[in-house]
C-alpha positions in Angstrom: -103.5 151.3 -148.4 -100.7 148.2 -149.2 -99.8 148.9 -145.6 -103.0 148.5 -143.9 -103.4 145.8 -145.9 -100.7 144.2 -144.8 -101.4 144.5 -141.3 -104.6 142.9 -142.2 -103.6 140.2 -143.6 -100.6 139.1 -141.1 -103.3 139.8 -138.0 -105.6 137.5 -139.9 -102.8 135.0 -140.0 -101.5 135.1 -136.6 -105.2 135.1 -135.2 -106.2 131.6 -137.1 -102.9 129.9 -135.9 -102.9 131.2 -132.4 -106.7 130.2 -132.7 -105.9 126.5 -134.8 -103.5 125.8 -132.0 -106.0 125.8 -128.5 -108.3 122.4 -128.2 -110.7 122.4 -125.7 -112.1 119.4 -127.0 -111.5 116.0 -125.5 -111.6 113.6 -128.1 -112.9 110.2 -126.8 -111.0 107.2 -127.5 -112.3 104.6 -128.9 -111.8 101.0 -127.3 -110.2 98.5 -129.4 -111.7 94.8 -129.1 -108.2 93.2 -128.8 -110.3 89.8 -129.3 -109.0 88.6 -126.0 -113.0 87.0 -125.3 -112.3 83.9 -127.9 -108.4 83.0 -127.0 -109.3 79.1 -126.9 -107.4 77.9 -130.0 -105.6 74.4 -131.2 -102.3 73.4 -133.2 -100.8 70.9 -135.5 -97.4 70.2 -136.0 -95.4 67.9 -138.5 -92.3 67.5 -136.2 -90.8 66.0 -139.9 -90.8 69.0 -141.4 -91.6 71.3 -138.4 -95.0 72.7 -140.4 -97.2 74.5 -137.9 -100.9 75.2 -138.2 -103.1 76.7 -135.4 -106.9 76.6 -135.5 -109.2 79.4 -133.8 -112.6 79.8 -134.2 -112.7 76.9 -137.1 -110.3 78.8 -139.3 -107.0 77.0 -140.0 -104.1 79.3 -140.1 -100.8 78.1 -141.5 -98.2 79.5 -138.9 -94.9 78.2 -140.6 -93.8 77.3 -144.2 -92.4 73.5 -144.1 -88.5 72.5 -144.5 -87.4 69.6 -145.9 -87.8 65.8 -143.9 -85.4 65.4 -141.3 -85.4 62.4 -139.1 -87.0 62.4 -135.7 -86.9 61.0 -132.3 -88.3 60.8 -129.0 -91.6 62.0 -130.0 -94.3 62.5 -127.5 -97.2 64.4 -127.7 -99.4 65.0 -125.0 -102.1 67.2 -126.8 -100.9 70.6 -125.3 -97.1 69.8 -125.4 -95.5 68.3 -128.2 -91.3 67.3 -128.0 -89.0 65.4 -129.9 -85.6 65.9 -131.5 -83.7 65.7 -134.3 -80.5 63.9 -133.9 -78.8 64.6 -136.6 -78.2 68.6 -135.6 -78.7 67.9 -131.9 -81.7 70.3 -131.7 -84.4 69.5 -129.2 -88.1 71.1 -129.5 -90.7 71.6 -127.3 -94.0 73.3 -128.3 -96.2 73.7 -125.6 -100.2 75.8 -126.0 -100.0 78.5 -123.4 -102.5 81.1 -123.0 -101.7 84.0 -121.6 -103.7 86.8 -120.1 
């Protein structure tokens, strides 16, 4: 009786996984609204202290935490580009809005 019981049991087993393992099904995937409609966006930039906002959609996101004053030169901003640099480490920055597809 233990025996057939047994057998049974590991049958029952081996059926549910050998069942559990086939899928059919195709499960549908879902598309994902990467927000790629809305991309127009603007930024602010204290070339001071290098803080960096950009604003989407009329919500103001802080992109960059600001660092203390340094002094700055050649400044010119053109509304989509923005360059200067700071002379006393020799570092020139550009930031220029790109958007890219």
């Amino acid at each position: 009786m233990k025996k057939i019981l047994s057998i049974m049991l590991i049958a029952a087993i081996v059926t549910s996984v050998l069942v559990g393992c086939v899928n059919d099904k195709k499960i549908p995937i879902k598309e994902v609204n990467s927000g790629k409609d809305n991309v127009d966006f603007n930024f602010s930039v204290d070339p001071e202290t290098l803080a960096f906002e950009v604003e989407s959609n009329g919500i103001t996101e802080r992109a960059s935490e600001p660092l203390e004053k340094m002094k700055v030169s050649n400044l010119k901003d053109s509304g989509d580009t923005i360059t200067w640099t700071y002379l006393e480490k020799a570092i020139d920055v550009e930031i220029e809005k790109k958007i890219s597809m």
